[in-house]
C-alpha positions in Angstrom: 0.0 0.0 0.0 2.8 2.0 0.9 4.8 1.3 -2.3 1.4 2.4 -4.3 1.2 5.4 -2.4 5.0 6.2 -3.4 4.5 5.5 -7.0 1.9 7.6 -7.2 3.8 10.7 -6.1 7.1 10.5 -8.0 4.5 10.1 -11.3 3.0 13.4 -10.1 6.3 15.2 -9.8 7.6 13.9 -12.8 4.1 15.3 -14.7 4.4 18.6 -12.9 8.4 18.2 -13.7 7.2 18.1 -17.4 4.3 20.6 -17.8 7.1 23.2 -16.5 9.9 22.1 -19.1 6.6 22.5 -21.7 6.0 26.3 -20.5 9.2 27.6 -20.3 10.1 25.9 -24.1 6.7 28.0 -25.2 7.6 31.4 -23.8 10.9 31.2 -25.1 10.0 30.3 -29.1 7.1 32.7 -28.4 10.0 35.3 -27.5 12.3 34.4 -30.0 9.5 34.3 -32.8 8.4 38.0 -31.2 12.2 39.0 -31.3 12.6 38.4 -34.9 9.5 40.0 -36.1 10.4 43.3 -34.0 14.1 43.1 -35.7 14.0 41.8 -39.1 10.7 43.7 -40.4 10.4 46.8 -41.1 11.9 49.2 -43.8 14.3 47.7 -46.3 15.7 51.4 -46.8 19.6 50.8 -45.2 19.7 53.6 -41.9 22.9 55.5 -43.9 20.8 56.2 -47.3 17.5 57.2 -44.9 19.9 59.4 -43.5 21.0 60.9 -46.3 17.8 61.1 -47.7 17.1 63.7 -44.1 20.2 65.7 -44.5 18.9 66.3 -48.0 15.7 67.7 -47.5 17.5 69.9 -44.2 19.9 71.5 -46.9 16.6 72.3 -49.6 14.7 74.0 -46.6 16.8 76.5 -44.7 14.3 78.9 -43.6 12.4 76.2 -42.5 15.4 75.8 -40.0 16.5 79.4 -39.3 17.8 78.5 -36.1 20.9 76.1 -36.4 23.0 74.5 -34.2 23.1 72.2 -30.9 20.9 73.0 -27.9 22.5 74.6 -25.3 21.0 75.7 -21.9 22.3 78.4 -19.7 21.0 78.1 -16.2 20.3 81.8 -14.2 22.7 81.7 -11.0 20.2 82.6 -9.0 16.6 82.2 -8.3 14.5 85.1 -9.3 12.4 85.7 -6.0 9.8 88.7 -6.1 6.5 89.9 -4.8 3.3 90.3 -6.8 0.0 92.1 -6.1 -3.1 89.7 -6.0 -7.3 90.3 -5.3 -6.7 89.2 -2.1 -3.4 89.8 -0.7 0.2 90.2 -2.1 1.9 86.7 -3.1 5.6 85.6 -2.9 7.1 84.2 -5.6 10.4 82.0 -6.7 11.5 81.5 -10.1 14.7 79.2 -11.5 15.2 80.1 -15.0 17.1 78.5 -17.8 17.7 80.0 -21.4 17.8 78.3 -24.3 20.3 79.0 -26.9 21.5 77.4 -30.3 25.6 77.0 -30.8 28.2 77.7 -28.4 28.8 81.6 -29.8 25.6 82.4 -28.0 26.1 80.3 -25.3 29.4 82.4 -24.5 27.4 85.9 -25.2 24.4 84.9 -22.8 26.7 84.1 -20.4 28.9 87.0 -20.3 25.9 89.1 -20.2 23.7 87.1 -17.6 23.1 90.4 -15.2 21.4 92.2 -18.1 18.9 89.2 -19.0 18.7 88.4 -15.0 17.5 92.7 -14.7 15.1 92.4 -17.6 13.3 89.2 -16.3 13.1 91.0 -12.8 11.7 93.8 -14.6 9.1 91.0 -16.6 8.4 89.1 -13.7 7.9 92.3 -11.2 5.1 93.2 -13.7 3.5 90.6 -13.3 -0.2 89.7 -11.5 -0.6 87.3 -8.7 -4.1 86.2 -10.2 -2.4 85.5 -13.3 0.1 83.7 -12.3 -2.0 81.2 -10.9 -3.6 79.7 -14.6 -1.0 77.8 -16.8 -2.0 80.9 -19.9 -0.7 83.4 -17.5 2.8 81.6 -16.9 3.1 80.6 -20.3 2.2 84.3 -21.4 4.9 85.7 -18.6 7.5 83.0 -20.0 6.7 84.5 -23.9 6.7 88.1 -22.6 10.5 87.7 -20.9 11.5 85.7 -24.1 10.7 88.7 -26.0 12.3 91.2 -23.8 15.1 88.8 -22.9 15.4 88.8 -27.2 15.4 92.3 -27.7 17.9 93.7 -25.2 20.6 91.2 -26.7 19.3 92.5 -30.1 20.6 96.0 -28.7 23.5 95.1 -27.1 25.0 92.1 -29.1 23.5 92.4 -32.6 21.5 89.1 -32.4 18.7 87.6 -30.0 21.1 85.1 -29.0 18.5 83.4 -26.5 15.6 81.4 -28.3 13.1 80.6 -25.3 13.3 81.3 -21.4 12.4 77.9 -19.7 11.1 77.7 -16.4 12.5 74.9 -14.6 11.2 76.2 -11.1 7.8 77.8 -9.9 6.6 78.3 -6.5 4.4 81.1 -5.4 3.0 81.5 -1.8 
């Protein structure tokens, strides 16, 4: 009886044994099968002539891309920490700032003229309404607004606009 018993259970673990090897042989041709598919298909285009094909159409549109060269970001030194008027009391706010600039020639002029753009985005931001500071249209309007301003006092003083957008990387207002 005991012997039957015994049996009984080394068949069971040799089935379970089994139905695992089964599984795991599945999900690996599954994977392999998914694998290829994801690799092999797609364009038959080699990656060097698609590039070439880009780089083309880049050098037949160059107003299209007026502003050329790399990313570059030039971060404020500071925070830009100021109070606004508001409806129903007078608000305290705290703004890091980044610039961004295209090439390293206006990286270098942004940077050697960084307490001009920090006085005209105090003047910006000082201007600015607690109520409207509040709703995403009024930061995204007081972000456009010391763009522009940020723009045209480099236009004055370094021939260019040098700085594309002002990012705001940090806004907290009490």
């Amino acid at each position: 009886m005991a012997e039957e018993e015994l049996q009984i259970e080394e068949d069971g673990k040799k089935k379970g044994k089994m139905m695992m090897i089964i599984m795991i042989a599945v999900v690996l041709i599954v994977g392999g099968g998914a694998a290829y598919f994801f690799l092999f298909t797609g364009d038959d285009t080699p990656a060097a002539a698609q590039l070439a094909a880009t780089d083309g159409a880049a050098a037949q549109a160059p107003a299209a891309n007026a502003q050329v060269g790399t990313a570059l970001y030039v971060a404020m030194p500071r925070p830009f920490v100021f109070n606004v008027p508001g409806s129903g009391r007078d608000r305290l706010v705290q703004i890091k700032v980044q610039l961004l600039v295209r090439g390293s020639d206006n990286e270098e002029i942004a940077k050697s003229h960084i307490p001009l753009i920090e006085g005209k985005l105090l003047q910006v931001f000082s201007s600015a309404n607690a109520d409207d500071l509040v709703t995403e249209a009024g930061k995204v309007e007081l972000r456009d607004k010391a763009a522009q301003e940020v723009q045209t006092a480099m236009q004055d003083i370094a021939g260019a606009k040098v700085v594309e957008r002002v990012l705001f990387t940090g806004f907290v207002m009490q």
